[in-house]
N, C-alpha and C positions, 0 to 999 in steps of 0.2 A: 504493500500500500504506500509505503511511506517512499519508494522509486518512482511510482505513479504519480504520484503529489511534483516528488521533483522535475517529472519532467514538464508534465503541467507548468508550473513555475518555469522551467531555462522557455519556454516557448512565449509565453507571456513576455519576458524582460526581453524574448528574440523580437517581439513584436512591439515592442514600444522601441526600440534602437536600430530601424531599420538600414541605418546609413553604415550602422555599425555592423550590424549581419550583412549586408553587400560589400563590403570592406575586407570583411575575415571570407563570403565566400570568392570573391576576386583574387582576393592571395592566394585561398588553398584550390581553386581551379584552377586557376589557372598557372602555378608552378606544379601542379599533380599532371595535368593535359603537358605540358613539356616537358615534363620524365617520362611520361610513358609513352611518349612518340618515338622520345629518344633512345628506350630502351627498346623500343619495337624494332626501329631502324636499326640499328647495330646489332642487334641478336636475330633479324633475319639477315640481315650480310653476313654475320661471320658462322652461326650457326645453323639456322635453318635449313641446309641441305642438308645436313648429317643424315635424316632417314627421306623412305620415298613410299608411300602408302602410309597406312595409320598404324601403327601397331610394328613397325618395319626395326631391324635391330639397328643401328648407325651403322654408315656407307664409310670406307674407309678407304686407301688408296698408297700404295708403296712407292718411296720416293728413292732413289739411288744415291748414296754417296760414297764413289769410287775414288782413292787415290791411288790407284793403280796404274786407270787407263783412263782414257777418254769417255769410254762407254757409260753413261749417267741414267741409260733406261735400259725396261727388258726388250729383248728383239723376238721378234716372232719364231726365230728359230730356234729360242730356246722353248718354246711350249713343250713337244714333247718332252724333256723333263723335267720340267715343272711336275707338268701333269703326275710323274710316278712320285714324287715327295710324298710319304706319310702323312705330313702336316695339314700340303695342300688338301690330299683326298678326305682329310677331316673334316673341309671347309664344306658347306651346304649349297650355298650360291657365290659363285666365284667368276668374274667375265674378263675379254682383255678387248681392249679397245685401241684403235689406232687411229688417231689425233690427226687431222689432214686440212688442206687450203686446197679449196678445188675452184675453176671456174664454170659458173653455170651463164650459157647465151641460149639465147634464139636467135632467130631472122634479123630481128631489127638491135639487140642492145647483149652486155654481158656482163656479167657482176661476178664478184668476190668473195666466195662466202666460206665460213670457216664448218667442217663437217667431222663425222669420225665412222670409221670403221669398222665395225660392230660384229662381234659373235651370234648365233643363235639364240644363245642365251639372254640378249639383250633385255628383249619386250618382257618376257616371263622374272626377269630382275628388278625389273620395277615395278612387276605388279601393277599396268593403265593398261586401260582400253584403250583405242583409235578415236581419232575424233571424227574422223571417215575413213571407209576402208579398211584394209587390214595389215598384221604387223607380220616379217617372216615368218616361213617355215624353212622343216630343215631341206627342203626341194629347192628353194632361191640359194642354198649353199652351194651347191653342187655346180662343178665347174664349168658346164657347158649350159648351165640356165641362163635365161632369158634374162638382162641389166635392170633391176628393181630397184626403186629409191621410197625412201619414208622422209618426207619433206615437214619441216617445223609451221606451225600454224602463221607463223612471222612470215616463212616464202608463201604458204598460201592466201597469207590476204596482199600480201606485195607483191606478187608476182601474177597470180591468177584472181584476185580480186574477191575472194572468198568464193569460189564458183564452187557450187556442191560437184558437177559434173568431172572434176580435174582429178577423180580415180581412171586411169587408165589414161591418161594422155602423157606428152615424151618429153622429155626433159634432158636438155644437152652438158652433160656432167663430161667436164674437160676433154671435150670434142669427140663425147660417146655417147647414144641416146640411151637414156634409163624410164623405163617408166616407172609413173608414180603410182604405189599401190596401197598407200597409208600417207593420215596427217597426223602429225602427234598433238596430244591435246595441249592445250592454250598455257603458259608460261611453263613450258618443259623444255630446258635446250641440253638434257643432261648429255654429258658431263658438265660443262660450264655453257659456253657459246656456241654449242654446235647447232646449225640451222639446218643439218640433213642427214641421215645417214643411210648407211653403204652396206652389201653384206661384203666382211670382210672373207675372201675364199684363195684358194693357191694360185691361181694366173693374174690376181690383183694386188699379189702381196709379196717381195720380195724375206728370205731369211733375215736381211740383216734389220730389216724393219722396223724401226722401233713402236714399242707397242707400251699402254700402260695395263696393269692388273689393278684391279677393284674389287672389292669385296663389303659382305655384308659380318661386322665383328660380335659373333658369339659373345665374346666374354676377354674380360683384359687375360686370362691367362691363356688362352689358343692365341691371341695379338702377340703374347710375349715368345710363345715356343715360335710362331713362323716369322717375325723379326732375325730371330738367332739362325732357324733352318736356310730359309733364305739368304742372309749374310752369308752362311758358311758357301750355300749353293752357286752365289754370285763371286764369292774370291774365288774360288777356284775356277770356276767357268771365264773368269778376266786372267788369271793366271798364265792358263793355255793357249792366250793370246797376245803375249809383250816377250819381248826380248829376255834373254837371261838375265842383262843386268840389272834389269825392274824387278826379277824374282828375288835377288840378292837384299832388297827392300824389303825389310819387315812390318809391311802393309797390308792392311784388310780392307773390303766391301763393307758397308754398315748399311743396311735396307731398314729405314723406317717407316711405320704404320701412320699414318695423319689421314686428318680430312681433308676435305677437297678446296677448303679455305686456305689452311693449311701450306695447303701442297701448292699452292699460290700465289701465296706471300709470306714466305719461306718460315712458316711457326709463326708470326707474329698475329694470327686474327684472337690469341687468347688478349695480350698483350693490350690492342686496340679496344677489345670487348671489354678490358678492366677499366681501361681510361678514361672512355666513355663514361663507363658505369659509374666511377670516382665525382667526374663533369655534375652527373642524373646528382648522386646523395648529396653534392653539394651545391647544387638550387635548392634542395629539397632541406636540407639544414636553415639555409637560409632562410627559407618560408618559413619553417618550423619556431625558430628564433625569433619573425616577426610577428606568428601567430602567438608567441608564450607571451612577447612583451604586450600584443595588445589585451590579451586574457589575461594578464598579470596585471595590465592596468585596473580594467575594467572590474578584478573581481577587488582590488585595492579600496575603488569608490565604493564597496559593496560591504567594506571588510567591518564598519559597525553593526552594518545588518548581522553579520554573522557572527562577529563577538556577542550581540544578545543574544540568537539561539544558542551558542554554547554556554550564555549564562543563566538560561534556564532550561539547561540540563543535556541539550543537544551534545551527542559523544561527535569525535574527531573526525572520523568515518563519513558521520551523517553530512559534514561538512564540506568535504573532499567529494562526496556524493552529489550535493549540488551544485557544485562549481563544476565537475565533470560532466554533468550531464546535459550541461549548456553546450560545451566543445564537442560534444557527440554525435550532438547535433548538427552542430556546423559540419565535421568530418564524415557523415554518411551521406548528407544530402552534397557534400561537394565530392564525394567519390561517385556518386549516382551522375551528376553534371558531368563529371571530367572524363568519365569512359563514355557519354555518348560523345565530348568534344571529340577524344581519341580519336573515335571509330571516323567522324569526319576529316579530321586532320590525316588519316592515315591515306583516304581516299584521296585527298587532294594530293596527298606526298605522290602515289601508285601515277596519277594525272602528269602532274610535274615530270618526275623521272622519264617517264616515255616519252613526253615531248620533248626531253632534255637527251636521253641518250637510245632511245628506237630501240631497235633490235640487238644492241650493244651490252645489255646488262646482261652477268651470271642468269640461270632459269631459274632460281629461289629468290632470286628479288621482286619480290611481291608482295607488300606491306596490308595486313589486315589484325582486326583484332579479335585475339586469339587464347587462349585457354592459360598461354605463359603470361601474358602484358595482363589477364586479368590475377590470375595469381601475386603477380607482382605489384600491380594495385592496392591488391591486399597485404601485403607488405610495408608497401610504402604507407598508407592512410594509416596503418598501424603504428608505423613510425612515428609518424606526423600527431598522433593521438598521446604518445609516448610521450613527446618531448615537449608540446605546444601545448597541449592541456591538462595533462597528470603532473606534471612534475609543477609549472605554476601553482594548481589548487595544493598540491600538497605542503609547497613551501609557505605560500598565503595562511595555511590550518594551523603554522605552527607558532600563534600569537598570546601574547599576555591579554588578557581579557581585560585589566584594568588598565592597560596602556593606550587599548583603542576608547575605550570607554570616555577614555578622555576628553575634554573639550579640544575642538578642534585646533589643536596646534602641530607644531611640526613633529611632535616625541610620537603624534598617534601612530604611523604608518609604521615606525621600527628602522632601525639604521640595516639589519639583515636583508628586507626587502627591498631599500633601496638597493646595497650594496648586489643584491642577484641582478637585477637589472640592471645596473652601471658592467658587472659584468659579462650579462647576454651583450650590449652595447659593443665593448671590446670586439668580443667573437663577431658577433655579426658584420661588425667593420671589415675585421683583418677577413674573413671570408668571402666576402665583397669585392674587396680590394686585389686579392689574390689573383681571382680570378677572372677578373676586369683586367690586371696587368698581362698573364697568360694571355687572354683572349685579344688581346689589343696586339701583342707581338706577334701570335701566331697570323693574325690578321695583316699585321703589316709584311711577313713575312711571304706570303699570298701576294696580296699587292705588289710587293718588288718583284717575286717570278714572272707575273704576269706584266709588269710594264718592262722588262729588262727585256721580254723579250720581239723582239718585232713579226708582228705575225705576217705581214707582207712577204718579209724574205722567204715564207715558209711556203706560199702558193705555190703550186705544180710542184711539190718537190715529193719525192716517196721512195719509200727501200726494201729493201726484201731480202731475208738472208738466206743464203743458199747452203743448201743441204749435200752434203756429200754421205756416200755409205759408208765407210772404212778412214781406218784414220791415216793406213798408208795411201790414200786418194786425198784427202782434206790437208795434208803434211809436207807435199809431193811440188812440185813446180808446175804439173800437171792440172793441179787445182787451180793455181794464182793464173796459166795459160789457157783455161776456161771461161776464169771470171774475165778476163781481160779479154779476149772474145764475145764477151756478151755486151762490153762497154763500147768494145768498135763497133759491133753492130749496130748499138742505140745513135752512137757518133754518125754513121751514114744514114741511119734513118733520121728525114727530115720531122719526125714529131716528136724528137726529140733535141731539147739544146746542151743538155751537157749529161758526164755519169761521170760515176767513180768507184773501185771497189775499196772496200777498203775491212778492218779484221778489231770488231770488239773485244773489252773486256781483257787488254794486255795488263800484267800482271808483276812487276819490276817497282826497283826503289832508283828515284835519280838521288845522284851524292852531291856536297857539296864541296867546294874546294880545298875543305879541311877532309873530306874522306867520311862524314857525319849523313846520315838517312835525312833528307829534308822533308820535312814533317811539320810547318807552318801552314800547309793548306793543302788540300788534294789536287792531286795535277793528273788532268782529263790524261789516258795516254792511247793512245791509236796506230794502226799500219794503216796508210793508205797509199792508193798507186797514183793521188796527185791531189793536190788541195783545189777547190774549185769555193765558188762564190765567197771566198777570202781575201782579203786584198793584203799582200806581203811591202813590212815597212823595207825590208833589204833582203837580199841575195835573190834566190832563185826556187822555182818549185823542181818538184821533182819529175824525172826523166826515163827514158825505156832504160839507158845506162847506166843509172842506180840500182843493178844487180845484186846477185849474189858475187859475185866475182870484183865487185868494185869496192872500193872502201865506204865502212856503214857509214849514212847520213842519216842526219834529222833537221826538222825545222820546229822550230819550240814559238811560242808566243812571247810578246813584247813582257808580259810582266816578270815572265818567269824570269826570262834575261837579266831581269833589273834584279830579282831576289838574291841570285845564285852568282852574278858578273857584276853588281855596281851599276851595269850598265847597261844600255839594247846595244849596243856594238859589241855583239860578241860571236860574227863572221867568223868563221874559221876555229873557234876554239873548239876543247872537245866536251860533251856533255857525259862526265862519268855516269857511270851505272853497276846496279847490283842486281844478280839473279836474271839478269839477259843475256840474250844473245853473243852480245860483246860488252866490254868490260868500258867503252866507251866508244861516242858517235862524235864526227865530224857536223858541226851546226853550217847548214848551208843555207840558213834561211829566217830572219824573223817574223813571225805573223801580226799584224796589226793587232790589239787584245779586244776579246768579246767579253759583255757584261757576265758576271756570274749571275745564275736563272735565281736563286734566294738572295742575293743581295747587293748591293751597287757600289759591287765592287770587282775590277779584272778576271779574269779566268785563267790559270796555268794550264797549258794545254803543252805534250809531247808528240811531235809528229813523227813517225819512221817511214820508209821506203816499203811497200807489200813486198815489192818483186827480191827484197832483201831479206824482211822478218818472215822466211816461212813461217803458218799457221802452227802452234801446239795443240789446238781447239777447233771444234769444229763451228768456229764464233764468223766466219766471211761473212759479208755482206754486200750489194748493191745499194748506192742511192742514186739515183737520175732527177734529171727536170723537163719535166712541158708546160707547153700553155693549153693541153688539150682538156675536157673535165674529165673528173676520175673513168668515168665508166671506158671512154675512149683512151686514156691512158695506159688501163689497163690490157685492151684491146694491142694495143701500140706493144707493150712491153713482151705480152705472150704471141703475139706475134714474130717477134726479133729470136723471143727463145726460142719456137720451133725452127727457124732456119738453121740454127746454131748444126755443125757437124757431130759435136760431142752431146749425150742428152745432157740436160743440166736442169738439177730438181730446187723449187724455189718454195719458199714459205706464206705467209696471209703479206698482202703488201702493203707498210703503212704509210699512208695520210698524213705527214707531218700534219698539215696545212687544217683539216681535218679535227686531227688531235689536237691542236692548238687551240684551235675554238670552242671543243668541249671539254678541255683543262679550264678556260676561259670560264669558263659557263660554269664549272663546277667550285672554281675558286671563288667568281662572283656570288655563287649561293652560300657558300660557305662563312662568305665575310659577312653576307647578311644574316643569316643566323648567329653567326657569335653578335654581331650587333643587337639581334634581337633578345638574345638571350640575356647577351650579358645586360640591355637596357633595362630588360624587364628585371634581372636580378637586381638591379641600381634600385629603381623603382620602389621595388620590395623591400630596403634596405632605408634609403629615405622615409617609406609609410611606416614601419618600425620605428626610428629613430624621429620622426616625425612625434607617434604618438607618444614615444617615453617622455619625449622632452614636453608636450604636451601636461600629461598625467604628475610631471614634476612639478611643474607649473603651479597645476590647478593644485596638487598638497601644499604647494607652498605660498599660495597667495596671502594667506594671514602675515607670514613674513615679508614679503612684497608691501605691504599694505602699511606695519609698522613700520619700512622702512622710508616710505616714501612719505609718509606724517611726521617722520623726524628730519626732513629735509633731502636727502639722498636722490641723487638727478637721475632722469631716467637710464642716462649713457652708463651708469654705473650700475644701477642693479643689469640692465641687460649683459655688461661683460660680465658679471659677479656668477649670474645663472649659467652665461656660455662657457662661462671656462670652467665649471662644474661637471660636464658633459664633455667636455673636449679634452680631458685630460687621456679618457678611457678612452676616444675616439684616437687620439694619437699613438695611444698605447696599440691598439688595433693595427693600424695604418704602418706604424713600424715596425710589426711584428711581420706582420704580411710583405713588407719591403725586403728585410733581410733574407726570407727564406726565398721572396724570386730572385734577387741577385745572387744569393750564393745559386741556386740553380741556372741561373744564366749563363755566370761564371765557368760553370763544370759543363755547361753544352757547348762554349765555344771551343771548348778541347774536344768534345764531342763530335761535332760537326767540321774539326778541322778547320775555323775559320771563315764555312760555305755563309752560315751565318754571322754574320761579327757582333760582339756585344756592343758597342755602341749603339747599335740598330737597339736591339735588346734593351739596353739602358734607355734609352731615350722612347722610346714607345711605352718603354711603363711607368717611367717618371711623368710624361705629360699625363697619363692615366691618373695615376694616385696624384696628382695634384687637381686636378678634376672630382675625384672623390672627394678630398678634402673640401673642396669649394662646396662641392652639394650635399656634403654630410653639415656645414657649418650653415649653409643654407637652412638644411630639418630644422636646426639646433636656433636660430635666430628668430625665424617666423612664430613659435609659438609664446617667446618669451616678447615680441613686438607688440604681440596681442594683448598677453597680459598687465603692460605696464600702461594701457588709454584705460582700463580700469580703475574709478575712483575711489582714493583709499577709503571714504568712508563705507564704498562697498565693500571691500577687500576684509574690512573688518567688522564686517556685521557676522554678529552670533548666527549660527545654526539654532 
């Protein structure tokens, strides 16, 4: 009965302070609606594909780490023994898929699409039906069947326009007609982006092949035994295939089990998914903090009401009972608001993203709400009830009865309770602050990528990296007289203006004149077979003569010069080096310096001769330019390749031009949301800080009152009340300052420089001076109010 009464009661005093119930649910809607979007969005990116049907065990996927050899995947010719392992035949459902860039044309146009190779096992792996049509059998395996393809629902409304009739019509997959006998249903591209798949069979699949293995994970201990079986299976199978003196190396295969996030972004989707989540609890503190101080206020003005019911008899409990049962209220009815806002926000997110990146996202990106974001709701609002409404009532319950009882002067309220809210203050600031500074650098950091770089230079340009089978083929001068063949090709074909090949991801330390690893900043380092859209401040580019047979050159960038020589005149010197090819290069060249893409400042860049650094890696690449658009580009490019005498296998071709504008477009969203967020945390943080300073106020008007009848000018009581408040505000403010710059500090070692602190520094000091102005801001308006009050009101009896 006596719960009934109270809730009675918190709905009443909700109904006489209406400003104040829109107020508390403004706050807790709306920081609950932005964790749970946010926790939606990043745990369906990093997580969400793990299973596939409902009930499904986690999808998991083996990733290669060989220092043996080159070899970094499984190859199709090792299936048969896979297939006999122990381990493997344990496993239930087990597939291998092969990852492939195919072009599909017709008549009039041709496009680029990313596919994959698929076993029998495929459709029955995932557990879907067709969204028309149907999915193999084991008769489309066999090698003289009829060219079948299962096209993604993305080509069937892009290509055929959602036409029901486009079972059985032909489909020109890299200048072979396949027909279409299935569409797979709507946001499935598994494994990640594939837009179609292939049955993988023996006249389409060469041995050396590479292929991935996927599986559905039982249990962490079958994960742990086929980790090890596999390891052991992969060293020796790499073994069998290097030279003696790499066996002399006492090195192992190490095959690890991950997701398909994972396997993506090399381990880190856990990493991201905590950050994030760290981001979500701490809006969600902050609310929390702004919610206790206005409840802490408000149950304050309350707090003689409830010194009399405990002094006529009312126990401690009963007390704590009513002040919570007002905040109950507030947190149920704004968990019921904040998952319908969710479920709209998530629609518009689904909306956004597809007109932002089409057919480009992972097939688990599809934001809805879902059974985890509601679980997590209840989490969070419990939190939120935790800290914002329990812990106030209970501290408020813990009062002398005859202190409040008191005529209203300043001893009523208790130095305790001020003293908790001067410290919610503190926290709330340095949390604020924090993450206003964070969010403002990582912001600016965004910003300088995106203006450093000019996206002009980037139209018609695109590359493709070419795949060789064997590493004595990718190793070989054979390979380098390949690629170099395909660049003269594009040179006589008039649709195109320039190429180049050139060999990522080299892997060396440059020295410095004392013989010391320079280690000041990361230096881009490259082979290529000639610099193109670079303009060189001196010497020369490179030539058919910069062989093997000639002495090693390089051409380094203007800054580097200046780091490692004093000076850009450093023609003719030699550029030492460790763990290359040679022990040092002849500089034939300095490059005028490009902006670094995070910050504005130089780029060290190392250039080599290709036709010098044979390949260790099977890393080669092409990049050319036209002015044709991509569709025709592409046309251009696969045309040059089939003339070529030697075949030559090329990968998905990328768009700088392209990528640049949906980097653009992704950076832009990004900086607006940390704006929004972080505004909206500011906001929150000013309406807290706003009412404490308020609630102080109003306790302390009787002193305001006596002091302005014994003469005291208004400028004085106002600084006397601000720097009451400001002390704990600054306390805040510098607590939250030291722990970004020492973390600043430790990322420019981090980043090597890419970032510089100064950027850093100076993004978060104009930040937390901004704070400061609008936290002194809360802190001034409520005390302006109360001193055009006339003392003889100020001190009239209750």
């Amino acid at each position: 009965m006596g719960l009934l009464l109270d809730f009675r009661y918190a709905l009443r005093n909700i109904a006489k302070s209406m400003r104040f119930t829109l107020l508390m649910m403004f706050i807790m809607v709306g920081s609950l609606t932005i964790s749970l979007i946010g926790f939606n969005y990043i745990y369906t990116v990093a997580f969400s594909h793990s299973q596939v049907g409902s009930g499904s065990p986690e999808i998991r996927i083996f990733k290669v780490r060989n220092p043996i050899s080159m070899q970094n995947r499984f190859e199709y010719g090792m299936l048969p023994q896979l297939r006999e392992l122990d381990e493997v035949k344990q496993l239930e459902e087990w597939l291998y898929i092969a990852p492939a860039s195919v072009w599909v044309s017709d008549a009039e146009r041709g496009n680029h699409y990313r596919g994959s190779y698929v076993d029998e096992r495929f459709f029955q792996f995932l557990d879907i039906k067709p969204a028309l049509g149907r999915f193999y059998t084991a008769e489309d395996f066999v090698g003289a069947a009829q060219n079948v393809v299962v096209i993604s629902d993305y080509l069937w409304l892009h290509l055929f326009q959602g036409s029901k009739d486009v079972i059985g019509r032909t489909m020109v997959v890299d200048q072979k007609p396949y027909e279409i006998i299935g569409v797979m249903p709507k946001h499935n591209n598994f494994p990640i982006f594939s837009k179609l798949w292939l049955p993988l069979k023996g006249n389409n699949t060469a041995p050396a092949d590479a292929i991935d293995i996927i599986y559905k994970m039982p249990n962490k201990t079958v994960e742990a035994k086929l980790e090890q079986r596999l390891s052991l299976f992969f060293t020796d199978y790499a073994k069998q295939r290097v030279s003696q003196s790499a066996l002399e190396v006492d090195k192992a295969v190490r095959v690890e089990s991950m997701t398909l996030v994972e396997y993506n972004t090399d381990g880190e989707a856990v990493f991201i998914f905590s950050l994030f989540m760290a981001g979500i609890v701490l809006i969600l503190l902050i609310s929390s903090i702004n919610i206790g101080n206005l409840l802490f206020a408000k149950i304050i003005e309350r707090q003689k009401e409830s010194a009399i019911r405990a002094a006529i008899g009312a126990k401690k409990l009963r007390v704590v009972q009513q002040h919570a049962c007002e905040g109950l209220l507030y947190c149920v009815s704004s968990w019921v608001v904040a998952l319908l806002l969710t479920d709209l926000g998530l629609r518009a997110l689904n909306f956004f993203m597809n007109m932002m990146f089409g057919g480009k996202m992972p097939y688990w990106w599809y934001w809805q709400l879902n059974t985890v974001t509601i679980l997590v709701s209840l989490l969070l609002i419990s939190l939120v009830f935790a800290i914002a409404v329990l812990l106030p009532a209970v501290k408020t319950a813990n009062f002398n009865i005859n202190d409040v009882l008191r005529d209203g002067t300043r001893g009523a309220t208790g130095k305790q309770a001020g003293l908790m809210s001067k410290r919610l203050l503190s926290l709330q600031v340095a949390l604020v602050s924090f993450m206003l500074m964070a969010s403002s650098t990582i912001g600016y950091v965004m910003y300088s990528m995106a203006g450093n770089i000019d996206g002009e230079t980037l139209k018609g340009v695109y590359s493709t990296e070419l795949q060789f089978q064997t590493e004595s083929e990718f190793s070989s001068d054979k390979a380098v007289e390949m690629a170099s063949a395909l660049v003269v090709g594009m040179t006589l074909d008039p649709a195109f203006k320039a190429g180049r090949v050139y060999q990522r991801e080299i892997e060396l330390d440059v020295l410095t004149s004392e013989g010391e690893v320079y280690t000041d900043k990361i230096i881009n380092i490259e082979a290529v077979s000639h610099l193109f859209k670079r303009e060189l401040l001196s010497g020369r580019n490179f030539t058919a003569q910069d062989n093997t047979e000639a002495v090693p050159v390089v051409i380094i960038s203007q800054s580097l010069a200046e780091a490692l020589f004093g000076s850009k005149d450093a023609l003719g010197r030699s550029l030492m080096l460790r763990d290359a090819k040679w022990p040092s290069a002849k500089i034939v060249g300095i490059a005028v310096d490009e902006m670094s893409v995070a910050a504005s400042d130089r780029r060290h860049e190392v250039y080599f001769s290709l036709r010098q650094y044979a390949p260790k890696e099977n890393t080669m690449a092409v990049k050319f330019i036209t002015e044709l658009p991509p569709s025709q580009s592409y046309e251009a490019f696969y045309g040059v390749l089939g003339r070529l005498s030697s075949k030559l296998e090329t990968s998905y071709i990328f768009d700088h031009y392209d990528n640049h504008r949906s980097m653009i477009g992704a950076f832009t969203s990004i900086i607006y949301v940390f704006l929004i967020v972080g505004g909206f945390a500011l906001t929150l943080s000013l309406i807290g800080i706003y009412a404490m300073g308020l609630s102080n106020i109003n306790k302390s008007s009787y002193e305001i009152g006596i002091r302005r009848a014994l003469g005291s000018k208004d400028r004085q009581i106002m600084l006397l009340f601000i720097k009451k408040n400001l002390t704990h505000t600054v306390t805040g403010l510098t607590i939250s300052a030291l722990i970004f710059y020492i973390l600043c500090y430790l990322a420019v070692d981090f980043f090597r420089g890419v970032v510089p602190f100064g950027g850093m520094f100076g993004a978060g000091s104009i930040t937390l001076l901004l704070v400061f102005a609008a936290v002194c801001l809360a802190l001034y308006i409520p005390v302006k109010r109360s001193i055009k009050v006339q003392p003889a009101v100020s001190l009239r009896m209750e």
